[in-house]
C-alpha positions in Angstrom: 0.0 0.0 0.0 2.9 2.7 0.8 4.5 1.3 -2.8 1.4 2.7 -4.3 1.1 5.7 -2.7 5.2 6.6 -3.0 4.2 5.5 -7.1 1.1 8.1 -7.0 3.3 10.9 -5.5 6.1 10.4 -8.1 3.3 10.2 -11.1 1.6 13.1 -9.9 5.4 14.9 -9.5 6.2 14.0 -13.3 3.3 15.2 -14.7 3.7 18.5 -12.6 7.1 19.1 -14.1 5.7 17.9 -17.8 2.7 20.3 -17.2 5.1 23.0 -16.0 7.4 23.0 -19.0 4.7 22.8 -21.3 3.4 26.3 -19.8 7.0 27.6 -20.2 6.5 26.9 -23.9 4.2 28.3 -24.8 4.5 31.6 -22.8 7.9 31.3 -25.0 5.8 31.6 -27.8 3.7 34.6 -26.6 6.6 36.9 -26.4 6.6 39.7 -28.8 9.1 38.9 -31.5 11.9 41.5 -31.5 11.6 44.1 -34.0 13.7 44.7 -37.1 15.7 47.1 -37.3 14.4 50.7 -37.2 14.4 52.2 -40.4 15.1 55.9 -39.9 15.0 56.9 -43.3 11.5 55.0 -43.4 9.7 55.2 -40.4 6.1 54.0 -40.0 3.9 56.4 -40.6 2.9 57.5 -36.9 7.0 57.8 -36.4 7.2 55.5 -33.4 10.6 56.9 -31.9 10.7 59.6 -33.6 13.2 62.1 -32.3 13.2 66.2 -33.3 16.0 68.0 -34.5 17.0 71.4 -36.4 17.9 72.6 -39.6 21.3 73.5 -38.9 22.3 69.7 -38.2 22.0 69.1 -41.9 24.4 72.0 -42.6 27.5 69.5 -43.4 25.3 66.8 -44.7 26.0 66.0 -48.5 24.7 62.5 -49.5 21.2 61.9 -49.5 18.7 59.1 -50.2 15.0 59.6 -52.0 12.1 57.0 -51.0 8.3 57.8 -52.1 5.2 55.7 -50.6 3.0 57.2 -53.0 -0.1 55.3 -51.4 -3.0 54.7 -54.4 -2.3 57.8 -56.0 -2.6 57.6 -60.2 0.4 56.6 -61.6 0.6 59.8 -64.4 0.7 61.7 -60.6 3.7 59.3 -59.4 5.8 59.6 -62.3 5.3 63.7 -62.2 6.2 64.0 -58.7 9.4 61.7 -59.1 10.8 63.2 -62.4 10.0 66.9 -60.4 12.1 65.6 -57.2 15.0 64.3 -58.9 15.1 67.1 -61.1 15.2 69.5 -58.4 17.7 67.9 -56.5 20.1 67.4 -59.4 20.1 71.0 -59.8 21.6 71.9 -56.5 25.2 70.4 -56.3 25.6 70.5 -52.7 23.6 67.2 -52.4 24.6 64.0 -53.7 21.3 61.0 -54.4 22.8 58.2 -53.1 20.7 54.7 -54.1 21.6 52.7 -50.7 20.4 54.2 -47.6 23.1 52.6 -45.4 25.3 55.4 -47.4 23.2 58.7 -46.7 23.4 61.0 -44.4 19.9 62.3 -45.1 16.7 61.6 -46.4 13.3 62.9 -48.0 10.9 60.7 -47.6 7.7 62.1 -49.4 4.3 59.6 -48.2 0.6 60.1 -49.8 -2.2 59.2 -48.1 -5.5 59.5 -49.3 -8.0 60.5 -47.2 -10.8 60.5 -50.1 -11.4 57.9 -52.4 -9.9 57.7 -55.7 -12.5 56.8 -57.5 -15.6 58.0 -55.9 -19.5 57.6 -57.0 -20.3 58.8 -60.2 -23.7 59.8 -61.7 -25.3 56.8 -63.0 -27.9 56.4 -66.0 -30.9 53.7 -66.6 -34.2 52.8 -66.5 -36.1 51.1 -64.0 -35.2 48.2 -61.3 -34.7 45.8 -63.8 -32.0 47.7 -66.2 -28.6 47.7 -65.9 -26.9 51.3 -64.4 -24.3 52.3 -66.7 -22.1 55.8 -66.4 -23.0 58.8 -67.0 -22.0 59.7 -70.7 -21.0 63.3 -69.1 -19.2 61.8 -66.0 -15.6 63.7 -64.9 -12.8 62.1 -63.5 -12.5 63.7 -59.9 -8.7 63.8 -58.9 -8.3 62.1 -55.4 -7.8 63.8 -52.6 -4.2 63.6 -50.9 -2.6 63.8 -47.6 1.4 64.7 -48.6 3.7 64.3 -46.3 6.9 65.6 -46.8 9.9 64.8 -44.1 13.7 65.3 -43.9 15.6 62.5 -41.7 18.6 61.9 -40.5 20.1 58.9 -38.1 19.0 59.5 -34.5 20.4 57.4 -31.5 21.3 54.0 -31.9 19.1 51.2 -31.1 19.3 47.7 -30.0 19.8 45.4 -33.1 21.8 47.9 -34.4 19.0 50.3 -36.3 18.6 54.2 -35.7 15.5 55.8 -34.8 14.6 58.7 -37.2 15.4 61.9 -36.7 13.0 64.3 -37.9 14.3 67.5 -38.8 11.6 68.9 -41.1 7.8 67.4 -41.6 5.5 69.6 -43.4 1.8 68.2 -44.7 -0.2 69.3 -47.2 -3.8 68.1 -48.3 -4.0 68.1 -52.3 -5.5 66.7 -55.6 -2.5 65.7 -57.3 -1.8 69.2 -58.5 0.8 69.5 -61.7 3.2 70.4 -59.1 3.3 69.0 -55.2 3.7 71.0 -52.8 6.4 68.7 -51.1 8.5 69.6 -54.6 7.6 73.4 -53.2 9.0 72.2 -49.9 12.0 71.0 -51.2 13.0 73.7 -53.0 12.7 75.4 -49.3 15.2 72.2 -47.9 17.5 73.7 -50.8 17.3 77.1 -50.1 17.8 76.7 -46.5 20.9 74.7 -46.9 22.3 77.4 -49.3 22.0 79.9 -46.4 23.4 77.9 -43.8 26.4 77.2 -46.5 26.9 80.8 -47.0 26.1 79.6 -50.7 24.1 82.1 -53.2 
């Protein structure tokens, strides 16, 4: 009889220690995974991190990196707004577009959001329940409305894993319907300006 009961005790020990790493498991499991790396030249969009600096920091910075989220905005509108970009920073000689980011020392980063549909409900045309609706034969194309954001970065402290949080330096947003010219082209002919001055450049 005290054979059985040591045998129960034991059993009843075992499965503790079975049920015990089990639980250890899979709380494993339901730890967060780490993150990636931060990438400070393209944040998420709320800028988790995000740290503030000033114009003058970017006085002796030269290379520079370009990355566009253009969102669902029409692809004539994409094109335009690259072609205006690169064009305007290819006429300022103080800054050097630099294709990998791990070599820049700043970056634009232009992101469109729409906040309206792009294409929204149109007029249309047809007889009763049973016919079909077609469009409108005088229907317009309405050009979606835009939240542009236009940012400057640079690295901010290091972080564990070996990323950098962004460093904001300039954020500007505009609200548009993909105009012939963005306003973040406006702002970075601002970036440019400002950098002349700080430069003592004409």
């Amino acid at each position: 009889m005290r054979i059985t009961v040591i045998g129960r005790k034991r059993v009843v020990h075992i499965a503790t220690i079975v049920a015990l790493i089990l639980s250890l498991g899979i709380a494993a499991q339901a730890q967060p995974k780490s993150d990636k790396p931060l990438l400070w030249y393209h944040p998420d969009s709320k800028m988790t991190a995000a740290e503030r600096g000033e114009a003058r920091e970017l006085k002796d910075l030269h290379r520079i990196c370009v990355s566009i989220a253009p969102g669902t905005s029409s692809d004539a509108f994409r094109r335009r707004l690259e072609q205006q970009v690169f064009q305007e920073l290819t006429r300022y000689s103080g800054l050097e577009i630099v294709k990998n980011p791990d070599e820049a020392e700043l970056a634009i980063l232009i992101r469109i959001i729409p906040w309206k549909p792009l294409v929204e409900s149109r007029p249309m045309s047809g007889g009763g329940s049973t016919s079909m609706a077609v469009p409108s034969s005088n229907e317009t194309y309405a050009s979606p409305m835009n939240d542009v954001g236009f940012y400057v970065l640079t690295r901010g402290s290091k972080r564990d894993g070996g990323g950098y949080a962004p460093r904001v330096i300039i954020q500007q947003h505009h609200n548009e319907a993909e105009p012939t010219t963005s306003a973040a082209v406006l702002d970075l002919a601002a970036l440019i300006k400002k950098l002349k001055s700080l430069r003592g450049e004409k």
